[in-house]
C-alpha positions in Angstrom: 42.7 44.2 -47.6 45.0 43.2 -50.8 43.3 42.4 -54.1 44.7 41.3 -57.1 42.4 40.8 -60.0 43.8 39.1 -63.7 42.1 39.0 -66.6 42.6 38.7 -70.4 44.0 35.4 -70.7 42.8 32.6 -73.5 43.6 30.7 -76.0 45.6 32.0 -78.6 47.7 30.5 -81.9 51.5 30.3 -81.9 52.8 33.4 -83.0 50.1 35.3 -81.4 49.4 38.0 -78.8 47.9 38.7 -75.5 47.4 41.3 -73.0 46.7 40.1 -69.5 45.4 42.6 -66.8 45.5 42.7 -63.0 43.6 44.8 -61.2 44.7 45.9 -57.6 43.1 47.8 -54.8 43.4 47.6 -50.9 47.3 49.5 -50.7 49.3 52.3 -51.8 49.6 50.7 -55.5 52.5 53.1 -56.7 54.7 51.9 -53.8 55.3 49.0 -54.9 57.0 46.6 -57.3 54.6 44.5 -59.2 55.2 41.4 -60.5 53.8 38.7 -63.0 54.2 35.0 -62.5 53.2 31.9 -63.9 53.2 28.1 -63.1 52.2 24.9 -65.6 50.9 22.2 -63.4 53.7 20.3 -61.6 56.0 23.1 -61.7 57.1 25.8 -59.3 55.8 29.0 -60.0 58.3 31.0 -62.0 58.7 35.1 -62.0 57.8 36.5 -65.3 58.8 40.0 -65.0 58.7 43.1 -62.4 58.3 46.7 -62.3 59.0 49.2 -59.9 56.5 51.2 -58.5 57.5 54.5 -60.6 57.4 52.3 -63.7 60.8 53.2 -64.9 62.5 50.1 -64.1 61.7 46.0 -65.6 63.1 43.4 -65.6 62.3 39.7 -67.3 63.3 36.0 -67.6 65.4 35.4 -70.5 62.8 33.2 -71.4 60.6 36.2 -72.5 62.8 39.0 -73.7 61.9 41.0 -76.6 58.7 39.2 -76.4 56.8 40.2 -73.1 56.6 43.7 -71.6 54.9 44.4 -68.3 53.7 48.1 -67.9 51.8 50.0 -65.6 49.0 52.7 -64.6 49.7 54.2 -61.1 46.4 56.5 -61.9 44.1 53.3 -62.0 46.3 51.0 -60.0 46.7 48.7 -63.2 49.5 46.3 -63.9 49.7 44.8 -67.5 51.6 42.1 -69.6 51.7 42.4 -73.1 53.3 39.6 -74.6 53.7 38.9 -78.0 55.0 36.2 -80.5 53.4 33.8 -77.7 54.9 30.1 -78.0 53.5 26.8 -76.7 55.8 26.9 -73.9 54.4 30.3 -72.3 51.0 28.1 -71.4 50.2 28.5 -68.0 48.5 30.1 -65.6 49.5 34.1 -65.2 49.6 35.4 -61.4 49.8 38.7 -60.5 51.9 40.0 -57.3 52.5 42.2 -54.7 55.0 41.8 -51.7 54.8 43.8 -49.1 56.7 43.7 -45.0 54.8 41.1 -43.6 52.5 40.1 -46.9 53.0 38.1 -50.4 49.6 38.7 -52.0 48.7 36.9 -55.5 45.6 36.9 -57.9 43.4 33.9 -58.2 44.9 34.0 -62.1 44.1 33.5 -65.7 45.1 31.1 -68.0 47.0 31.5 -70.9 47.1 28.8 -73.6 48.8 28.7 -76.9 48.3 25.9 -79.2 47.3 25.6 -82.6 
């Protein structure tokens, strides 16, 4: 059974940085691309950024280039998000992701909010 677990979200100034966490267990974690997502209330969930499951390849939204950068840990089945220079429009909720034949698992997610 698929679980995703985030963590390390807050509240954090403009200007500031965060890394959020996910956690996964219950498939071959280094198979597959991993992803980050987010949705504000009201709003369609929007894709952050993927990896593959090697780790070599990532991609992001324009939105957070040169600001975000997901990574990962295939020996403890750990995907991160490091984003930096955070701005009042990244608040949201952060959802992590895995798609598999058959399956679209997600997190229960975190929430990140940047306000003064």
């Amino acid at each position: 059974q698929v679980q995703l677990v985030e963590s390390g979200g807050g509240l954090v100034q403009p200007g500031g940085s965060l890394r959020l966490s996910c956690a996964a267990s219950g498939f071959t974690f280094s198979a597959y691309v991993m992803s980050w997502y987010r949705q504000i209330p009201g709003k369609e969930r929007e894709l952050v950024a993927f990896i593959s499951g090697g780790g070599l390849t990532a991609i992001y939204t324009d939105s957070v280039k040169g600001r975000f950068t997901i990574s990962r840990d295939n020996t403890k089945n750990m995907v991160y998000l490091q984003m930096n220079s955070l701005k009042p429009e990244d608040t949201a909720v952060y959802y992590c992701n895995v798609r598999r034949i058959g399956d679209n698992s997600w997190g229960q997610g975190t929430q990140v909010t940047v306000s003064y």
